[in-house]
N, C-alpha and C positions, 0 to 999 in steps of 0.2 A: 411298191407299197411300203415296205421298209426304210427306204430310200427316203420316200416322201413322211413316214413319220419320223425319222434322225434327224430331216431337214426341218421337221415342224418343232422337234425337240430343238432344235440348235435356238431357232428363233425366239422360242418362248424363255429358253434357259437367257437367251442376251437381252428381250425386253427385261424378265427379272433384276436382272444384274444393274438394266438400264435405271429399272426404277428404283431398287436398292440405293442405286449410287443416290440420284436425285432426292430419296427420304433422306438420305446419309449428310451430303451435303446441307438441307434444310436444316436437316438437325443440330448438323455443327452451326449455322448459321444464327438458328432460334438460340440456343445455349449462352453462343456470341452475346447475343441481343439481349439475352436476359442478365445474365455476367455483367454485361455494360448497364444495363440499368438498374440491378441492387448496387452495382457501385456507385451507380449517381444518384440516387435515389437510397443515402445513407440519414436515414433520418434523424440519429441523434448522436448527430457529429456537426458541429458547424463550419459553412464554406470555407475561413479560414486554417483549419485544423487539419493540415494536410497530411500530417503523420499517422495519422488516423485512418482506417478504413474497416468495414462491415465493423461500426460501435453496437456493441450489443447490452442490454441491462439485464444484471445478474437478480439485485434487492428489488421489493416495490415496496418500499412507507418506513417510515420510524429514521433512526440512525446508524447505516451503516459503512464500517468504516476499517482502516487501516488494512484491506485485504493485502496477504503475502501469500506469494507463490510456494506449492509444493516445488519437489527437487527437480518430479516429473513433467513440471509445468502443466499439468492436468487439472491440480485442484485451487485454492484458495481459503485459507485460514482468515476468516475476522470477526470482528467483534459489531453487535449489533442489541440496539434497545427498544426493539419493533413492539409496538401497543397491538399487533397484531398476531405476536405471538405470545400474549401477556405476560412481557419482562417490564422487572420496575426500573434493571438500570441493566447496564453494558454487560455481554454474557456471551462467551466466545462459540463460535461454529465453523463448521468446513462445508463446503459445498465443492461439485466437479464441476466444473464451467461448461459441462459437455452434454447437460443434463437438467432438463427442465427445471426452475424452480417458482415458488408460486408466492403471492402475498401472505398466505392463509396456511400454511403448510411452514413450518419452522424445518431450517436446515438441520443437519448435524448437531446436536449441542454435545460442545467437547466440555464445557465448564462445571460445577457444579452447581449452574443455577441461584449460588448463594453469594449474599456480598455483592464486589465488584470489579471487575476485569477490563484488562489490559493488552492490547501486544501481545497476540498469539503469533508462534512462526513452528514452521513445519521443521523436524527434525531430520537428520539423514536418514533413509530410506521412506519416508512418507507415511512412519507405521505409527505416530506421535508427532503431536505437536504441542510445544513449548509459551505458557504465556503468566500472566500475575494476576494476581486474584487474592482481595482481601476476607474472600469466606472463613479464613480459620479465628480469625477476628471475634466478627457479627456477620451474621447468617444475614441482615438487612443490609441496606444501600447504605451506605456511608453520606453524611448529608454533603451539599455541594454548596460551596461559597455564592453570597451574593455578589455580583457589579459592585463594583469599590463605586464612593460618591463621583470621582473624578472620571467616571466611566473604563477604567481601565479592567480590561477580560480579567480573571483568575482561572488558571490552573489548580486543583487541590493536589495537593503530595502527599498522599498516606502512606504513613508510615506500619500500616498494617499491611502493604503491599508484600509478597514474595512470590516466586518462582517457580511457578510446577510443572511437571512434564507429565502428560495425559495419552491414553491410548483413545484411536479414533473410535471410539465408544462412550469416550469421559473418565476412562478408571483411572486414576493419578497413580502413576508410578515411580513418581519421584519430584523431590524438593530440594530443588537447588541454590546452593549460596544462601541460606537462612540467615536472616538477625531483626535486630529489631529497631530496623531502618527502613526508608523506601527503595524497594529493591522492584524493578520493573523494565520498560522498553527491550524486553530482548529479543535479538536479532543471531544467526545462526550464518557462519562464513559458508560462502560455496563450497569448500572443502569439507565438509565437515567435520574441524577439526574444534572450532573455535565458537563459543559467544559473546557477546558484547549486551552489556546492561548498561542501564543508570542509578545510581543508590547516594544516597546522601549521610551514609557508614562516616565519613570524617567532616560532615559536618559542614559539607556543601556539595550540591549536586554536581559529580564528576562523573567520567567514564571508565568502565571496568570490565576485562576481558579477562576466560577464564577458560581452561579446557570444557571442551563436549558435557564431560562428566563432572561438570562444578567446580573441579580440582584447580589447583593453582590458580587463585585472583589475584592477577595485577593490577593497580589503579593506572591512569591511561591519561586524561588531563588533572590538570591542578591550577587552574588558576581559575580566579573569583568567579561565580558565575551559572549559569544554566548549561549543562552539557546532555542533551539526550538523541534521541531519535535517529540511534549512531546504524548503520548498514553498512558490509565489508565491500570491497572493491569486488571485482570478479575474478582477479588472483588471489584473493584473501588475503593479502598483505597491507589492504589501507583501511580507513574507516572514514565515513564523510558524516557527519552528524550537524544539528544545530544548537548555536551558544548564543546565550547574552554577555553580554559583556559590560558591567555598569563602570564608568568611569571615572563620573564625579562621586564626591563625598557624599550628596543626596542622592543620587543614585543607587550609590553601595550601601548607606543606610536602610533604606527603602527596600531594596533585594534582601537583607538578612532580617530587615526586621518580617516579612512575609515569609519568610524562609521558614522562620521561628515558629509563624502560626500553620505551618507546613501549605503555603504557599507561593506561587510563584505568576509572575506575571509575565504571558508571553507574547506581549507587543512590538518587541525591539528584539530579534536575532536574526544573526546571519550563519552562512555556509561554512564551513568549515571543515579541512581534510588535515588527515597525520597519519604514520605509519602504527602498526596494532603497539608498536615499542612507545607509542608516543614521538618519536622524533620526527621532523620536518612535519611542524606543525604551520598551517597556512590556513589564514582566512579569505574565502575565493570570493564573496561578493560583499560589495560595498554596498546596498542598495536603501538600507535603511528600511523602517517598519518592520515585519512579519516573514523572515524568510525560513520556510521550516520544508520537512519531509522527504528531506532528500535521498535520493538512493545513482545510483553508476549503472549509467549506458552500458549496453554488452561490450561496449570498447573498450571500456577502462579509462578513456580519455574526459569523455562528457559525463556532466550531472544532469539529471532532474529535478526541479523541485517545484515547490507551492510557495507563490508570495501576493502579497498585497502593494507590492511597494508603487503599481501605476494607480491604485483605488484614491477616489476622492474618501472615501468610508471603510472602514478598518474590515469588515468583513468581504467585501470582493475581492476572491482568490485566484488564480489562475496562474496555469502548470508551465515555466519556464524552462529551459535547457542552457548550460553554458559551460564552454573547454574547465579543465580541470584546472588551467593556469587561471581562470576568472575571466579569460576573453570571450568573444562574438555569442554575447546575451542575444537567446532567441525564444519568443514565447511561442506554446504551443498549444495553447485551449485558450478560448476566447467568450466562455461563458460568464454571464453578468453578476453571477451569485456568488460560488463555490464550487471549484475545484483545487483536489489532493489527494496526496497519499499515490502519486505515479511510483510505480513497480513495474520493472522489465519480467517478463519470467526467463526462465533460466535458460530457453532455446532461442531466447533473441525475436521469437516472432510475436510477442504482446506483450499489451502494456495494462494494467489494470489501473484503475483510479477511483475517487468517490465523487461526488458530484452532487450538487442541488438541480442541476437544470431538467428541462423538460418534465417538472415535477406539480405544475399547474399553480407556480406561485409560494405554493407552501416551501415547509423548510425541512423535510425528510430529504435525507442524504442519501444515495444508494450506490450500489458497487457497480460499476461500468469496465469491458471489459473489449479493448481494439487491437485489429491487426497493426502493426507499427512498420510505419513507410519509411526512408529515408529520402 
């Protein structure tokens, strides 16, 4: 009897096991199966965009835009002018990319709500983030230039811009590099040693790097022209930014005379890398039109950027890749409207960007956030 119940145990303990395996197996199988189809079944990535995988949307509505990675590649610093969270104009935020966000529900607001904002970037340790904002000015929106007759875009360059450094609450705990100039675009080295702005302090917009702490500003280029949108290499020893560069006589008239009414027109630049000293200064793309928002692959070899240069029409943008010597131009979004502002985050596995598509036509930008293939 014992005998025959050890042997009834043996059997039931091996069907168990048998049909464990068989649930176990299926399970790996179903996961397989499911795995392979969120990955095919990536809805807002288009077929071509192979570097791309599980695209997810961070914003829904208004304009948001220029997100920068924290250090932890967890969160995301940007600036945005959502009618849905009744802003008049551009007003910086953070969000975790790891955690629900809504149309209706405003992110973090790190700014003061007043004025108008610029280029936030995450400071070392993730406990503040860095950006410009004309609130100590006017507490209202600064007005924004109309379309010149010749149709050419405008830039405005306030000169009520400056530099503040806020705790992940809003409270400003400091103002960096003050004057009373346009002082804005800052970007924060991987090391945390170093920032890079743009400021038009002598009288044309240059670039300028400065310790962590404000302290010691160097000017960085100097010749005629638009320099901004600068990001360090990923050893922190280069900077890739985008320039105009007017050549002719009505060109150069034409750029200082807009300069003068603190504007700038940003139809015509290209890529451009140099060391933080300024030396080996090189211009990587020839391409003509609109090439802006570049930032350095985790290799240090390749750039990212945003350009228009295959567009029949000045506004279709799309997110290109190319070696840092200016060779094997490869594009990497293939959307019909707008895309920009590609950021690697700091661990190498995503790419953040903003985007008009799948937006039903309208013209709300919003922050888009992919695992990145090679």
């Amino acid at each position: 009897m014992a005998y025959y119940f050890c042997e009834k145990s043996y059997l039931m303990t091996a069907f168990i096991f048998w049909l464990f395996t068989i649930i176990g197996s299926f399970s790996q199988n179903f996961s397989s199966i499911k795995a392979n189809s969120v990955e095919t079944i990536d809805t807002l990535r288009f077929e071509q965009e192979v570097h791309f995988k599980n695209v997810k949307q961070l914003t829904f509505g208004g304009d948001n835009a220029e997100a920068y990675w924290s250090f932890n590649s967890k969160m995301l610093s940007f600036q945005s002018n959502s009618k849905f969270w009744e802003l008049e104009c551009d007003q910086i935020f953070y969000l975790d990319i790891n955690k629900p966000t809504s149309k209706n529900k405003a992110s973090q607001l790190i700014s003061t709500g007043k004025g108008r904002t610029t280029c936030a970037y995450f400071m070392p340790g993730d406990k503040h983030i860095l950006y410009a904002s004309t609130h100590e000015s006017n507490v209202k929106c600064p007005d924004v230039p109309e379309r010149r007759l010749d149709g050419k875009y405008l830039w405005p360059i306030y000169n009520t811009f400056d530099i503040y450094v806020a705790d992940l609450k809003g409270k400003i705990t400091k103002k960096l590099a003050p004057s009373p100039h346009y002082d804005a675009e800052a970007t924060v080295s991987p090391d945390g040693k170093k920032i890079v702005f743009t400021s038009d302090r002598t009288g044309d917009l240059e670039l300028y790097v400065m310790d962590i702490n404000g302290k010691n500003i160097i000017q960085v280029t100097t010749e005629l022209g638009y320099d901004g949108g600068a990001f360090f290499s990923p050893n922190s020893k280069k900077l890739v930014f985008r320039a105009s560069r007017p050549k002719t006589d009505a060109d150069q008239k034409d750029y200082k005379d807009l300069l003068m009414q603190g504007l700038v027109a940003p139809t015509e630049m290209e890529i451009y890398t140099c060391n933080i000293d300024a030396s080996n200064m090189k211009q990587i793309t020839h391409l003509g039109k609109a090439n802006w928002a570049p930032y350095y692959h985790p290799d240090g070899k390749r750039i990212v950027f945003s350009s228009n240069h295959q567009s029949n029409r000045g506004y279709q943008f799309n997110i290109f890749m190319i070696n840092e010597d200016g060779t094997n131009l490869k594009q990497i979004t293939y959307d019909k409207t707008f895309d920009s502002f590609p950021m690697f985050s700091p661990d190498g596995k995503k790419i953040s960007f903003s985007s008009n598509r799948f937006n039903g036509g309208g013209y709300d930008t919003n922050i888009f956030v992919a695992d990145w293939k090679e």
